[in-house]
MDAnalysis code that builds the backbone (N, CA, C; Angstrom):
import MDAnalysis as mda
import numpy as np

u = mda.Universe.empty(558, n_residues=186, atom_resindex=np.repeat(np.arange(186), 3), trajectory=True)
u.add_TopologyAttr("name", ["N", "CA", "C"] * 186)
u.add_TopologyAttr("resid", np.arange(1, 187))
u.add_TopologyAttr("resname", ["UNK", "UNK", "UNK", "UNK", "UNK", "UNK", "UNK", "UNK", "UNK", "UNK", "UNK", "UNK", "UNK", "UNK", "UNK", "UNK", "UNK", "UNK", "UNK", "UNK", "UNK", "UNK", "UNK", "UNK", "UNK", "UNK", "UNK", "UNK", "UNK", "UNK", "UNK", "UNK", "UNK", "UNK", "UNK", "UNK", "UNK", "UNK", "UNK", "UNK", "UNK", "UNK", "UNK", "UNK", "UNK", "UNK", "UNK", "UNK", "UNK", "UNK", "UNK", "UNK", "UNK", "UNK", "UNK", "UNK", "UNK", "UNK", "UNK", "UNK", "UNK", "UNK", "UNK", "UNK", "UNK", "UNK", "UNK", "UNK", "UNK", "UNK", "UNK", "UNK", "UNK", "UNK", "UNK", "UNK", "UNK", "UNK", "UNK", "UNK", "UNK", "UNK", "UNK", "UNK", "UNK", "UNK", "UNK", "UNK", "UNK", "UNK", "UNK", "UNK", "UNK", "UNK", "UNK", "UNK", "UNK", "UNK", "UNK", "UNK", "UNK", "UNK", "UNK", "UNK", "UNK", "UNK", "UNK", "UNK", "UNK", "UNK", "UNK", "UNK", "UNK", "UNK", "UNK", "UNK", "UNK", "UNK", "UNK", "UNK", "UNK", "UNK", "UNK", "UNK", "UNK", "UNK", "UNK", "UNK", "UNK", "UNK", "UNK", "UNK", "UNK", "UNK", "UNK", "UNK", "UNK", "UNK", "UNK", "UNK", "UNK", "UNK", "UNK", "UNK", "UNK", "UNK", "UNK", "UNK", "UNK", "UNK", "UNK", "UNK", "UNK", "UNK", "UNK", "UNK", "UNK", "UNK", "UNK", "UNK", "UNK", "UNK", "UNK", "UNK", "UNK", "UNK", "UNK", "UNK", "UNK", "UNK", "UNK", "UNK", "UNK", "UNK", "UNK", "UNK", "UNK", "UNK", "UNK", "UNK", "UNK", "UNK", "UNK", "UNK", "UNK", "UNK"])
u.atoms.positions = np.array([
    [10.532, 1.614, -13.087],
    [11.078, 2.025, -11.801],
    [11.158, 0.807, -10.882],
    [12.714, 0.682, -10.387],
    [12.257, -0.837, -9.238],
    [11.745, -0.645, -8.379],
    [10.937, -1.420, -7.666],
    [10.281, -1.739, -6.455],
    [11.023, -1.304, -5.290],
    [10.534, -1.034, -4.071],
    [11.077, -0.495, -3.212],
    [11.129, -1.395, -2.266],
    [12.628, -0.927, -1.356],
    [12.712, -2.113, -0.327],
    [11.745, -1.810, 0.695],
    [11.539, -3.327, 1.493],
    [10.533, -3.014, 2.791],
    [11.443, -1.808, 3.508],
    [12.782, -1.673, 3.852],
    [13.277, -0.642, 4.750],
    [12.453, 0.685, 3.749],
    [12.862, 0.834, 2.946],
    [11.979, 2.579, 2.319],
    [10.848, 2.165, 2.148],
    [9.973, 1.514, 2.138],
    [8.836, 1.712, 2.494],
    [8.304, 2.159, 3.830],
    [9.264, 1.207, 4.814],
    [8.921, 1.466, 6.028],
    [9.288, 3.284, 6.528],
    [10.404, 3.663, 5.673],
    [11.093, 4.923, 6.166],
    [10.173, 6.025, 5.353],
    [9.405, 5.487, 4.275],
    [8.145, 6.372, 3.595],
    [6.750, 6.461, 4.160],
    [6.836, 5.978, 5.268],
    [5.684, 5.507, 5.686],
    [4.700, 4.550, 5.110],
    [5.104, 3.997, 4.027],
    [4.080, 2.734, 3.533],
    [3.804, 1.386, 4.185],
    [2.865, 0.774, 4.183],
    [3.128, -0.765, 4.670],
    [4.486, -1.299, 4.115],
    [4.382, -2.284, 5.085],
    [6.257, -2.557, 4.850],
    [6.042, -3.946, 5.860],
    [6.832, -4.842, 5.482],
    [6.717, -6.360, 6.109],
    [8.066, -6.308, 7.134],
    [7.867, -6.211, 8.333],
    [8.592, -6.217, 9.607],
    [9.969, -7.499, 9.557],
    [9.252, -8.968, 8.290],
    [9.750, -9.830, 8.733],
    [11.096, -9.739, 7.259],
    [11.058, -9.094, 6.871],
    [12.123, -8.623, 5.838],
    [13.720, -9.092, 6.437],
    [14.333, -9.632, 5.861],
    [15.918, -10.362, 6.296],
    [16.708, -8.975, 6.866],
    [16.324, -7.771, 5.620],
    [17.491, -6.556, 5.998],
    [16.726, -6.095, 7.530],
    [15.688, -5.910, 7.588],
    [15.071, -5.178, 8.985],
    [15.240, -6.048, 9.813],
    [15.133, -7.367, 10.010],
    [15.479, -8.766, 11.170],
    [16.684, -8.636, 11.166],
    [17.634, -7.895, 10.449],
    [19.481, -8.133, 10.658],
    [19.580, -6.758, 11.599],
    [18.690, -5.552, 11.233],
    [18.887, -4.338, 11.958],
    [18.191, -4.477, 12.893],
    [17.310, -4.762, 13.039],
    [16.672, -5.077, 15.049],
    [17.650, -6.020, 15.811],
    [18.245, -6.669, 14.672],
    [19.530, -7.562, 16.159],
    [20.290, -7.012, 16.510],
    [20.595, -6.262, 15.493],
    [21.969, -5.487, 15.647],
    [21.983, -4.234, 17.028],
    [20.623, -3.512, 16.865],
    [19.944, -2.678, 18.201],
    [19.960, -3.616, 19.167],
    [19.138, -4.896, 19.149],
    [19.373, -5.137, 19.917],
    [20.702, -5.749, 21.067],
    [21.561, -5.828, 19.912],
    [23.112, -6.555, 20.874],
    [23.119, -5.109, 21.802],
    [23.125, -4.086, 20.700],
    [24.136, -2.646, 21.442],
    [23.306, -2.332, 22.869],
    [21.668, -2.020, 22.562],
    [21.060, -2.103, 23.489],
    [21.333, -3.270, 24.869],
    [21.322, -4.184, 24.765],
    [21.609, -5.340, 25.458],
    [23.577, -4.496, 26.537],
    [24.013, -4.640, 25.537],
    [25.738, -3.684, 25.977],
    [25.665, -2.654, 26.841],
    [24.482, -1.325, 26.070],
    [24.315, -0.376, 26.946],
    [23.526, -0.805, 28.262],
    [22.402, -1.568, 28.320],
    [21.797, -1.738, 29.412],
    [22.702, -2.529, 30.496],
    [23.619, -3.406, 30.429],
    [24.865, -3.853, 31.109],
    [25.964, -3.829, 31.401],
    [25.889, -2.494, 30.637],
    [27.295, -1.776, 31.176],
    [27.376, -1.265, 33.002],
    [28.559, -1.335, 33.716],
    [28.790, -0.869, 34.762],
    [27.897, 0.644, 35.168],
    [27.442, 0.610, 36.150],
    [26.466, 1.774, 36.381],
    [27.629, 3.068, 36.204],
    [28.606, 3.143, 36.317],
    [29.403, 4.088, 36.746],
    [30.581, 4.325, 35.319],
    [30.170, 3.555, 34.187],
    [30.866, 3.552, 32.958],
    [29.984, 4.164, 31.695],
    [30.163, 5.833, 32.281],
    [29.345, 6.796, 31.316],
    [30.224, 6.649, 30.300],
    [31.699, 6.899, 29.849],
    [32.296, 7.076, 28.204],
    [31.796, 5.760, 27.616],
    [31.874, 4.136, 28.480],
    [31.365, 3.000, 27.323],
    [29.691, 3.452, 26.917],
    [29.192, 3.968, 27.877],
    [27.526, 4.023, 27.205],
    [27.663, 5.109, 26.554],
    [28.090, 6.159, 26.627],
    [28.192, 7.559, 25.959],
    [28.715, 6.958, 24.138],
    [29.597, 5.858, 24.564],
    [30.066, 5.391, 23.021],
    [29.253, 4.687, 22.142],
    [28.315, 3.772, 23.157],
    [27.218, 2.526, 22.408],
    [26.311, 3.521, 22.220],
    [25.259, 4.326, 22.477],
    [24.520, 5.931, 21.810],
    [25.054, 6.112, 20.459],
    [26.216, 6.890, 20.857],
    [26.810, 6.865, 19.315],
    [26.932, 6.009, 18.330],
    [27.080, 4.995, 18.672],
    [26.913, 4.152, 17.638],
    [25.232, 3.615, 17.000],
    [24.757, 3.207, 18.225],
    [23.345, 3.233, 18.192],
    [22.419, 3.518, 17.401],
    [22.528, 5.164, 18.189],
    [21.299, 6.261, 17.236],
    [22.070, 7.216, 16.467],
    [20.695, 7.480, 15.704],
    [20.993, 8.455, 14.808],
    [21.602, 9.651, 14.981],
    [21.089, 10.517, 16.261],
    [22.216, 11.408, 16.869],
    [21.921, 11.529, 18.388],
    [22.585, 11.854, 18.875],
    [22.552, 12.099, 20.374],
    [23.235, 12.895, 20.627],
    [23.324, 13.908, 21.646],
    [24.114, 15.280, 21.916],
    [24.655, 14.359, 23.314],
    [25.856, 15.196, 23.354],
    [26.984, 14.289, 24.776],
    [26.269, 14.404, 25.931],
    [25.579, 15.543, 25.781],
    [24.433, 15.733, 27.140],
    [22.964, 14.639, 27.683],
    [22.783, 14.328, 26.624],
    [21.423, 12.958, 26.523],
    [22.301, 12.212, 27.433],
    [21.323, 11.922, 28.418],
    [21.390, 10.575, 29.210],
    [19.860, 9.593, 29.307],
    [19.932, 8.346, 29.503],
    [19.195, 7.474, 29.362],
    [19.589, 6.484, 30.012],
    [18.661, 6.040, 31.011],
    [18.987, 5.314, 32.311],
    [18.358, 4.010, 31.985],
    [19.357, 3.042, 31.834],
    [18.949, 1.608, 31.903],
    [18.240, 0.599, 32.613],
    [17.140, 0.243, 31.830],
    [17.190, -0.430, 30.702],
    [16.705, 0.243, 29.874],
    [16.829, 0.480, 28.707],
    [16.043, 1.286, 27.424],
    [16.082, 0.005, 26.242],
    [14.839, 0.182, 25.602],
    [15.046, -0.540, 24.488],
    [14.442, 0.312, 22.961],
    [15.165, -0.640, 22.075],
    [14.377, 0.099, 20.711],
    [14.451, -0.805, 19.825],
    [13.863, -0.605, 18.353],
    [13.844, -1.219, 17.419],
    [14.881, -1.505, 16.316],
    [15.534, -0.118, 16.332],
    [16.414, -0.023, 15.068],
    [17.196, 0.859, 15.788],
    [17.180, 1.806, 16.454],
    [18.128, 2.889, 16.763],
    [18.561, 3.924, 15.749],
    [18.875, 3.628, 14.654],
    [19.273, 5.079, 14.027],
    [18.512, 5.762, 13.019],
    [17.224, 6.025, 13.478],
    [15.937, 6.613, 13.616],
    [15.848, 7.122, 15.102],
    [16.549, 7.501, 15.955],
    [16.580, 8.362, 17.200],
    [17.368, 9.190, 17.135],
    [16.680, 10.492, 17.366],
    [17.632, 12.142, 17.681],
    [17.322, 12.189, 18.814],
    [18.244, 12.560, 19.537],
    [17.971, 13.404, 21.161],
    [18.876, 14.387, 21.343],
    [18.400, 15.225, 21.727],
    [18.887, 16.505, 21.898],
    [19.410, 16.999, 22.714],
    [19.807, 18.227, 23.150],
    [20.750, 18.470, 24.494],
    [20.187, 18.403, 25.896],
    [20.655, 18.033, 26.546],
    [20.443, 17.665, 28.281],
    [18.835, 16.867, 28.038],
    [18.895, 16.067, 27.452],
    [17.781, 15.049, 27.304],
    [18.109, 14.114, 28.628],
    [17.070, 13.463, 29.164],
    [16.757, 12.719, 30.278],
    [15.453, 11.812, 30.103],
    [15.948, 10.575, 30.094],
    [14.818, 9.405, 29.982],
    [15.032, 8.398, 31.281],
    [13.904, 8.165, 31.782],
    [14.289, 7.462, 33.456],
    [14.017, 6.389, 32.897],
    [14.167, 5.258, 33.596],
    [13.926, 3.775, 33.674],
    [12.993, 3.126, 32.634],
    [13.651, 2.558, 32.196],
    [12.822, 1.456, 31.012],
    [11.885, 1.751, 29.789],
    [12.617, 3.133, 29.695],
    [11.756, 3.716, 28.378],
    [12.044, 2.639, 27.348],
    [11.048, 2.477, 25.811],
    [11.050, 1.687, 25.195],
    [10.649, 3.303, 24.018],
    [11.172, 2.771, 22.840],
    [11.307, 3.491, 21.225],
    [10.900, 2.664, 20.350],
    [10.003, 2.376, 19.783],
    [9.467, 1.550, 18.446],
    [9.780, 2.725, 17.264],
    [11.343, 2.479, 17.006],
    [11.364, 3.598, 16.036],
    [11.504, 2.868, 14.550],
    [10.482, 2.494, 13.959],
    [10.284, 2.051, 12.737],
    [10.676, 3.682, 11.587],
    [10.461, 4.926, 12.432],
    [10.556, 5.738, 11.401],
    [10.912, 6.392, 12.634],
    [11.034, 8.263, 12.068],
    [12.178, 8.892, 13.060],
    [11.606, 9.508, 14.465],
    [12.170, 9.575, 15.542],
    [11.842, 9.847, 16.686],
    [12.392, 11.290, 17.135],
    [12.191, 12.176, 17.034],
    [13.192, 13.686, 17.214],
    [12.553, 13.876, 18.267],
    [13.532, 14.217, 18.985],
    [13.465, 14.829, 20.428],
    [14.271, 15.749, 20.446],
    [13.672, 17.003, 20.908],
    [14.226, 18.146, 21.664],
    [15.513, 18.362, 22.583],
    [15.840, 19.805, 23.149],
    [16.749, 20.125, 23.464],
    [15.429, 19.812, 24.954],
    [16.152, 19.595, 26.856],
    [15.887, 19.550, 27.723],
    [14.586, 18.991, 27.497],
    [14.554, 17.811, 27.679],
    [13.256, 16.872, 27.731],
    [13.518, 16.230, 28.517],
    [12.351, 15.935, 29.506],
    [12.793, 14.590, 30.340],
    [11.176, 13.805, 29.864],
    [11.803, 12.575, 29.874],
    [10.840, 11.328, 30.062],
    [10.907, 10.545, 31.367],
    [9.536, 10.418, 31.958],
    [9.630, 9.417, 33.255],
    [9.807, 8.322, 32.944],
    [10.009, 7.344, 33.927],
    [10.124, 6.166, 33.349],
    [8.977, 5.135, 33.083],
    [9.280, 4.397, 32.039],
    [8.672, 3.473, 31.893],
    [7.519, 4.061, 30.408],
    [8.245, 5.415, 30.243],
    [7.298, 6.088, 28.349],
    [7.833, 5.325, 27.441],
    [6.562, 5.593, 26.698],
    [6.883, 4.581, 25.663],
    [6.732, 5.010, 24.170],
    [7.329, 5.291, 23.378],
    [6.951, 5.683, 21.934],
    [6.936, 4.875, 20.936],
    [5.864, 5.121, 20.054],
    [5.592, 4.496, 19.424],
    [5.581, 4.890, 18.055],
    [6.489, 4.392, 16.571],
    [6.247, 4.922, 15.260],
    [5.744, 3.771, 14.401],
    [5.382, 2.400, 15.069],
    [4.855, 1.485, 14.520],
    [3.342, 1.108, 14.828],
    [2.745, 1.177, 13.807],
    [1.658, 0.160, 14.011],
    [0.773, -0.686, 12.902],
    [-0.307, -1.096, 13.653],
    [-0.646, -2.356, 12.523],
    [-1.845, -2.228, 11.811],
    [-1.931, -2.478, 10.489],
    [-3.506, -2.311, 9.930],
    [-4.996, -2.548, 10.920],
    [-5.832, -1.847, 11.110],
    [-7.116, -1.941, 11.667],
    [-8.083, -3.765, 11.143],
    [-7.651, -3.305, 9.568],
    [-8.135, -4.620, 8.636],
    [-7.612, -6.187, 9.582],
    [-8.719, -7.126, 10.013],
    [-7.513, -8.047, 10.412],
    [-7.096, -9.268, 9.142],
    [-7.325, -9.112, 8.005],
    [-6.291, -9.936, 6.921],
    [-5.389, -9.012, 6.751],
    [-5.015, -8.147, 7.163],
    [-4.100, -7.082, 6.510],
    [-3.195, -7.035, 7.527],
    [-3.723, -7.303, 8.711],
    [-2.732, -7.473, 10.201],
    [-2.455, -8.948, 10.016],
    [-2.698, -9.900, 9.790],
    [-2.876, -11.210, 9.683],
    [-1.281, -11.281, 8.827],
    [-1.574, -10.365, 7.755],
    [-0.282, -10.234, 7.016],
    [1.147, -9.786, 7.787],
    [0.907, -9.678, 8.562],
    [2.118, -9.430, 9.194],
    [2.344, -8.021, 8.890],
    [1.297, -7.258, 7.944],
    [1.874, -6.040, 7.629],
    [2.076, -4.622, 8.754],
    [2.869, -4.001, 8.556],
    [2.660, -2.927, 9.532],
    [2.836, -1.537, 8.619],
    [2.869, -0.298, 8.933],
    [3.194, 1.334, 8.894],
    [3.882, 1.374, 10.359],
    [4.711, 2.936, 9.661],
    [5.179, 3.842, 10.547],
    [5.045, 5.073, 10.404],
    [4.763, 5.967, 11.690],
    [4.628, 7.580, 11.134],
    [5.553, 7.996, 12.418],
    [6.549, 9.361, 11.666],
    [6.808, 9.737, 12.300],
    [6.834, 10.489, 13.797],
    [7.511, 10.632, 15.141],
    [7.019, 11.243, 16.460],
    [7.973, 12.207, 16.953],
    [7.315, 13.538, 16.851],
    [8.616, 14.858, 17.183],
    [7.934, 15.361, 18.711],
    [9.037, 15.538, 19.503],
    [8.730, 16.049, 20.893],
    [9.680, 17.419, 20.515],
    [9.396, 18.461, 21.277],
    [9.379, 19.667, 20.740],
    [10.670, 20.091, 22.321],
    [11.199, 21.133, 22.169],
    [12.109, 21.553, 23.278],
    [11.411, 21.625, 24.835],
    [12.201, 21.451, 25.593],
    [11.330, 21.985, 27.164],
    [9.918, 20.836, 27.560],
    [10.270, 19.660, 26.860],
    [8.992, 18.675, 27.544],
    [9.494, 18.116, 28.621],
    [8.081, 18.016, 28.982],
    [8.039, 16.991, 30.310],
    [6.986, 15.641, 29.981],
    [7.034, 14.767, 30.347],
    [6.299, 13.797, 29.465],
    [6.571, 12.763, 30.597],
    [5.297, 12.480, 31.545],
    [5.180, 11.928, 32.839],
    [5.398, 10.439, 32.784],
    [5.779, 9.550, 33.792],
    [5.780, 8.147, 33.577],
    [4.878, 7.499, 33.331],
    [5.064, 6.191, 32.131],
    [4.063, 5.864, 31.286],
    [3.252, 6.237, 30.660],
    [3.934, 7.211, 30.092],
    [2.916, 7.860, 29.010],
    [3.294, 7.217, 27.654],
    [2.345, 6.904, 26.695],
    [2.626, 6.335, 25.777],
    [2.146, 7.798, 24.464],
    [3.402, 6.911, 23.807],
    [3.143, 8.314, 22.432],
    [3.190, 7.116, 20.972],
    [1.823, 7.292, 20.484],
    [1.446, 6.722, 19.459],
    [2.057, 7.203, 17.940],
    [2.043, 6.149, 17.148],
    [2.907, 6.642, 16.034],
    [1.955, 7.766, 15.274],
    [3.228, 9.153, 14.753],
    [2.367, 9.958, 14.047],
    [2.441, 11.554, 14.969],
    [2.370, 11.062, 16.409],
    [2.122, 12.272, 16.761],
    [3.371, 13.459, 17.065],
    [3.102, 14.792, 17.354],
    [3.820, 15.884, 17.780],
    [3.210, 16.064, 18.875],
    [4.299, 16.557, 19.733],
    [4.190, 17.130, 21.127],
    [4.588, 18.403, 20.943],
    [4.338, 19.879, 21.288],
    [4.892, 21.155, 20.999],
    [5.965, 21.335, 22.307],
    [6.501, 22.161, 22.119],
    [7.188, 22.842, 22.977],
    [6.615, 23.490, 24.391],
    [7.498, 22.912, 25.720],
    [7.216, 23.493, 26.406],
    [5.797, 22.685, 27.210],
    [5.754, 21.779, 26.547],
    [4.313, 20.842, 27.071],
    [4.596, 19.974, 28.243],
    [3.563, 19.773, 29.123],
    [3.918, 18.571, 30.269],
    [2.631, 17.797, 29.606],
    [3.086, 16.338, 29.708],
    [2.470, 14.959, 29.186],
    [2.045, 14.390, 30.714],
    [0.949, 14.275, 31.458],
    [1.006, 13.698, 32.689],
    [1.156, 11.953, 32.446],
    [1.541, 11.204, 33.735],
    [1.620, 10.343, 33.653],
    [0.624, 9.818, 33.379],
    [1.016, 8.410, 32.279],
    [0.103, 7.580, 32.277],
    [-0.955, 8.021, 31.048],
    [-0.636, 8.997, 30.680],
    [-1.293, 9.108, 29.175],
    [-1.578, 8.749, 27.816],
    [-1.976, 8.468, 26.942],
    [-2.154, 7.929, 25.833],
    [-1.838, 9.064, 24.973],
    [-1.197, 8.763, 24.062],
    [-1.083, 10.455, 23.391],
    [-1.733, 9.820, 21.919],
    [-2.935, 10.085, 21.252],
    [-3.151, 9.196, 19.971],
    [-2.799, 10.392, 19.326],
    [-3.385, 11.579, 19.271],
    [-2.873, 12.728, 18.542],
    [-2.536, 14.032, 18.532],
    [-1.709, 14.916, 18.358],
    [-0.863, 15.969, 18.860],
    [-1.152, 16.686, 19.478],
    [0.032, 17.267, 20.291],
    [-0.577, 18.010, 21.519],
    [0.211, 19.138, 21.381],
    [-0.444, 20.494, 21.245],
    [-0.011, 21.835, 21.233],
    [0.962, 22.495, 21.966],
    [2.031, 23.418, 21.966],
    [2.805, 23.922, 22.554],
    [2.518, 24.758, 24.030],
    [3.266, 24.447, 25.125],
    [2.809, 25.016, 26.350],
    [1.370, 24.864, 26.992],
    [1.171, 23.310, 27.020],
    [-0.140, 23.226, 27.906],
    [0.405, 21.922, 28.562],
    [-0.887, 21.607, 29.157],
    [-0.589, 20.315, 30.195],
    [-1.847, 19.608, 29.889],
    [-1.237, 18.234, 29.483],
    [-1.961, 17.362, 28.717],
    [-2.209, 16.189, 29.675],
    [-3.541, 15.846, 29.532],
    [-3.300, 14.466, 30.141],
    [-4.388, 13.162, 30.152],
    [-4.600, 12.512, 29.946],
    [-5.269, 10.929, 30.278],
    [-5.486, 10.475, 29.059],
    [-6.506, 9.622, 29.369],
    [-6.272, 8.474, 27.527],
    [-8.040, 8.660, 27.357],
    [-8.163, 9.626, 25.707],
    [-6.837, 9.955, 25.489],
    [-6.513, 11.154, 26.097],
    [-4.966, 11.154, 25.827],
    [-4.457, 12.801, 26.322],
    [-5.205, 14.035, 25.343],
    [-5.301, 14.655, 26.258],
    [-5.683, 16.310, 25.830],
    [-5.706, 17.287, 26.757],
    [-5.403, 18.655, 26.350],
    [-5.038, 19.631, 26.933],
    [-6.328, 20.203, 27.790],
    [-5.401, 20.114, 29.057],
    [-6.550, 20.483, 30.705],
    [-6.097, 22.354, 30.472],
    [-5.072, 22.554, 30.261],
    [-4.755, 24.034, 30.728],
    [-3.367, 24.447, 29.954],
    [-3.263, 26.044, 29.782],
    [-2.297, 26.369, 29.413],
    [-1.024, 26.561, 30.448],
    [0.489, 26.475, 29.695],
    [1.284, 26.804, 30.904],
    [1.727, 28.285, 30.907],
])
């Protein structure tokens, strides 16, 4: 059986070497479009509505995302209908990012599907993982909240600002500090 590329490893969740030629050609490539969308004319929704599409993986015509946004790869991002991300959200989408129908993100959240061995010869290696991060319909997910690779958010949840999310947070409560966990139901 042949060996697998660092991209399917990385998309299997296995260690996977970041510095791989095919994954350094696809983070530039995010990054030009990103770079395009974040400098486009404030008032030129069809050119950004077009760089999305090209971008990510899917986006509904309703997703908006207010510049600057950045990401890794881009088509490893779903967003869903009437999605809303404020100012300077950032996506480390090494693996897939699904987002819900009516979500808003404050600005400045941050998600995360990458990270690095605990071991430090194993980080030393440059090596990394990715686990997947699903936000569920009807979130609210406060500014600067960070969402660590791996986790689920349920439906219907508020993320307060400024949270750490290391691991999943149940449907219809209100979550919050580092780490995040559920204060109350909604």
């Amino acid at each position: 059986m042949p060996e697998l590329t660092e991209k399917a490893k990385m998309l299997a969740g296995e260690p996977y070497s970041p510095m791989d030629p095919e994954l350094a050609a696809e983070r530039k490539a995010a990054r030009r479009l990103t770079r395009a969308y974040n400098d486009a004319e404030p008032d030129a929704f069809a050119e950004r509505a077009a760089i999305l599409r090209q971008l990510l993986g899917s986006v509904h015509k309703t997703a908006l995302l207010e510049p600057p946004f950045h990401c890794d790869y881009g088509y490893n991002i779903s967003l869903g209908k009437a999605f809303f991300a404020n100012f300077e959200c950032v996506f480390l989408d090494a693996n897939p990012i699904i987002i819900g129908d009516h979500v808003m993100l404050g600005p400045k959240t941050q998600i995360y599907t990458a990270g690095h061995p605990i071991d430090p010869e194993k980080r030393a290696s440059f090596s990394e993982f990715a686990k997947p991060v699903k936000i569920g319909d009807r979130v609210w997910i406060g500014g600067g909240a960070i969402l660590c690779p791996g986790v689920e958010i349920g439906e219907e949840t508020v993320i307060g600002a400024g949270s750490v999310v290391t691991k999943s947070i149940p449907s219809r409560v209100v979550a919050v500090g580092n780490p995040c966990r559920a204060i109350r139901k909604v």
